[in-house]
C-alpha positions as protocol buffer text, in pm:
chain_id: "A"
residue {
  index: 1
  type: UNK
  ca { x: 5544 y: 4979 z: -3227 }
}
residue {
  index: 2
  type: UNK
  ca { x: 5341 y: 4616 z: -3220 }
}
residue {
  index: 3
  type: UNK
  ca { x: 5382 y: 4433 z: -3510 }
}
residue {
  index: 4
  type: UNK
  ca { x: 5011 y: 4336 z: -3656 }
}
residue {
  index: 5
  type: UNK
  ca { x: 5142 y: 3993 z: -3560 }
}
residue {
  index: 6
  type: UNK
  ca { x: 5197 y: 4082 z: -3202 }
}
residue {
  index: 7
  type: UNK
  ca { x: 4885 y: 4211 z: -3168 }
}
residue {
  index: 8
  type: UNK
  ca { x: 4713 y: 3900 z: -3320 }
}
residue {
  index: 9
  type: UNK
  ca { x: 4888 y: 3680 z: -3103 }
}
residue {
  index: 10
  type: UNK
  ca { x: 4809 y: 3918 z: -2813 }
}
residue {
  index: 11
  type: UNK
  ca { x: 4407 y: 3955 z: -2900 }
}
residue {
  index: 12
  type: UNK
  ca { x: 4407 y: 3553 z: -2953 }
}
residue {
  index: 13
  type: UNK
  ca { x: 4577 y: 3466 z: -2626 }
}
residue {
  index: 14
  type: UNK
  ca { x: 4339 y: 3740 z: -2424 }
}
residue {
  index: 15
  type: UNK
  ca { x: 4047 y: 3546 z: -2584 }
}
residue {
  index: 16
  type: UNK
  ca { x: 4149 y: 3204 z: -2460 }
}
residue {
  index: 17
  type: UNK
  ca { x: 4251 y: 3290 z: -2148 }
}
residue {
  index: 18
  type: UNK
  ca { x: 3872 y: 3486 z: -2114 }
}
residue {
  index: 19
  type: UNK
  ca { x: 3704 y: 3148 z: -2253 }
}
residue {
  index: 20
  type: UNK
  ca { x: 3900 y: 2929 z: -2014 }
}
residue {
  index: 21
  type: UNK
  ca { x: 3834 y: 3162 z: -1734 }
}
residue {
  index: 22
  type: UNK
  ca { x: 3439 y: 3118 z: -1842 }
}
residue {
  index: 23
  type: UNK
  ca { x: 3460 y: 2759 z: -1913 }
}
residue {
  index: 24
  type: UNK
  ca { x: 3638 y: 2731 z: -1541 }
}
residue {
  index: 25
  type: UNK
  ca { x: 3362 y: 2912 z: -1344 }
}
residue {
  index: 26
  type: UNK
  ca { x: 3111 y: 2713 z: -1474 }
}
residue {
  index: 27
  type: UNK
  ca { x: 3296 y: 2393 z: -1448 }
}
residue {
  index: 28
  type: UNK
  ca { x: 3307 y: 2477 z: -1048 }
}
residue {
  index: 29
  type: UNK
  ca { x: 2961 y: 2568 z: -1040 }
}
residue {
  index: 30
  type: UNK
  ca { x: 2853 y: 2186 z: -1200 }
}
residue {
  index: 31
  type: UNK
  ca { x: 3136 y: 2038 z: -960 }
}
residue {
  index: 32
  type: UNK
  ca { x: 2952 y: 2244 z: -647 }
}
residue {
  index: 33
  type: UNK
  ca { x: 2598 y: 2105 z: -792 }
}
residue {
  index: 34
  type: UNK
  ca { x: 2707 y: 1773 z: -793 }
}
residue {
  index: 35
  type: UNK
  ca { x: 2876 y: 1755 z: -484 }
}
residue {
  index: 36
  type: UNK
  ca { x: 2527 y: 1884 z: -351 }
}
residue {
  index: 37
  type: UNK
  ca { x: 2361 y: 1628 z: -528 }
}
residue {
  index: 38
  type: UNK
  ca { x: 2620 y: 1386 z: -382 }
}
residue {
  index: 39
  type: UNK
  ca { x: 2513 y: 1454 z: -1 }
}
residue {
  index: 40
  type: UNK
  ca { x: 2151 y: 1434 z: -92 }
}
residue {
  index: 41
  type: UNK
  ca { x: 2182 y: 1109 z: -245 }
}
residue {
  index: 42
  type: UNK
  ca { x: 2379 y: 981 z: 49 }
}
residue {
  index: 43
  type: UNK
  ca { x: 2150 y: 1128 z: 297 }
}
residue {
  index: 44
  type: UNK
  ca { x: 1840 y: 1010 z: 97 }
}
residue {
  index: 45
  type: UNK
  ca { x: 1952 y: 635 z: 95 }
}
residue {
  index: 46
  type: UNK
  ca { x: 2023 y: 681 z: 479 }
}
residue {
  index: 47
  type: UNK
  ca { x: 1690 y: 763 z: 537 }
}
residue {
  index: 48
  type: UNK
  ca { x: 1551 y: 497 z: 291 }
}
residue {
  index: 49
  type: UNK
  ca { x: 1771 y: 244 z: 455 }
}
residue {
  index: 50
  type: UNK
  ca { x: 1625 y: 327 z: 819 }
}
residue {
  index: 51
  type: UNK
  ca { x: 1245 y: 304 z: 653 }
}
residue {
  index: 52
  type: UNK
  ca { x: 1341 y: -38 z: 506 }
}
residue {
  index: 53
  type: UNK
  ca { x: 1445 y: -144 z: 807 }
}
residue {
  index: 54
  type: UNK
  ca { x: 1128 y: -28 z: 1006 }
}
residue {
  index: 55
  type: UNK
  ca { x: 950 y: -211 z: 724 }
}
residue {
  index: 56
  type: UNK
  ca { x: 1091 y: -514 z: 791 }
}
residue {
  index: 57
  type: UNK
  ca { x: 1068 y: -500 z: 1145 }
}
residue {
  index: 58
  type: UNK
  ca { x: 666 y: -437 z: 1135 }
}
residue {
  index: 59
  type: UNK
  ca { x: 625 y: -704 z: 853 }
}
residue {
  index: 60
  type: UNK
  ca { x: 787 y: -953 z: 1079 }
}
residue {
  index: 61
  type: UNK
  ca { x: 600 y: -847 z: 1369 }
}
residue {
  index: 62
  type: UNK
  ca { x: 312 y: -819 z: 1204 }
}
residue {
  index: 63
  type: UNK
  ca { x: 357 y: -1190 z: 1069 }
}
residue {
  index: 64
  type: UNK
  ca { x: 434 y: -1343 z: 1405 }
}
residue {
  index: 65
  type: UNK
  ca { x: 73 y: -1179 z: 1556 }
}
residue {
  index: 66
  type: UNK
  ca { x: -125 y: -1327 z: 1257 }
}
residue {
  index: 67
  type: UNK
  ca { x: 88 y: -1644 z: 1304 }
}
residue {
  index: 68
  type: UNK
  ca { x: -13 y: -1633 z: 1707 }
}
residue {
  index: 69
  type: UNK
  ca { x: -376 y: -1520 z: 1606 }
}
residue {
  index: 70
  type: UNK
  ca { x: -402 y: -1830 z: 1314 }
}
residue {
  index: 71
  type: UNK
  ca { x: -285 y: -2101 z: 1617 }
}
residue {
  index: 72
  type: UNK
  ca { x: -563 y: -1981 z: 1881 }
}
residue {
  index: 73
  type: UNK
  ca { x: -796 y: -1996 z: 1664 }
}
residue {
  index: 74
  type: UNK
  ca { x: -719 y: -2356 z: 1589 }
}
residue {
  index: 75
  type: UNK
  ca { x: -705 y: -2423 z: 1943 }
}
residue {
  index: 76
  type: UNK
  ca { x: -1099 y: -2225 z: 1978 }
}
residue {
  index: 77
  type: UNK
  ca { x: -1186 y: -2473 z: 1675 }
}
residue {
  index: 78
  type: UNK
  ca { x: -1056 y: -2782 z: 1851 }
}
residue {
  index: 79
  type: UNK
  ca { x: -1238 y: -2659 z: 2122 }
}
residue {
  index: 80
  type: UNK
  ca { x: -1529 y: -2584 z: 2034 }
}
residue {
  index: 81
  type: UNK
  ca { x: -1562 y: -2915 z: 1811 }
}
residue {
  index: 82
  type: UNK
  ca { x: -1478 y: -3121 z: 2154 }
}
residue {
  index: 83
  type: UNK
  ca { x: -1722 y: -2921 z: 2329 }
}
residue {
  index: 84
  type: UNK
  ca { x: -1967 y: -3008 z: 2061 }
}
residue {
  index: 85
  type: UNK
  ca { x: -1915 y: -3373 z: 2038 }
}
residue {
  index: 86
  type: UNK
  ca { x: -1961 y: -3376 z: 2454 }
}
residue {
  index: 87
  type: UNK
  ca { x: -2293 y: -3187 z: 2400 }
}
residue {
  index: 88
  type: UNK
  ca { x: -2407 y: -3480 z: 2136 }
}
């Protein structure tokens, strides 16, 4: 027969190999979340990237209209002050 020894060491070896079995599933299951999270953080700063971009491109247009906008309308004033001194 087993020693009560034997059967200690047997009972204490079944529990750690049960805890590391536990300990392992869940360690996958945080390594499969965070790959997850991974990919959306990649495909969320790939998106942000291409709105940044956008922005930048409609600021800059934006700023060369109200630039174009800002130097007729000196032009109309110029005018208009010429026309007004000829009318005088």
């Amino acid at each position: 027969m087993f020693t009560t020894g034997e059967i200690l060491i047997s009972a204490l070896l079944f529990i750690g190999g049960v805890g590391v079995t536990i300990i392992g599933y869940f360690l996958s299951k945080t390594m499969e979340d965070l790959t997850k999270v991974q990919e959306l953080a990649n495909k969320t700063k790939g998106e942000l990237d291409v709105l940044s971009n956008d922005h930048n491109l409609k600021d800059k247009f934006l700023n060369d209209k109200f630039e174009r906008l800002n130097s007729s309308l000196d032009k109309l004033t110029d005018k208009i002050e010429e026309l007004t001194a000829k009318i005088k």
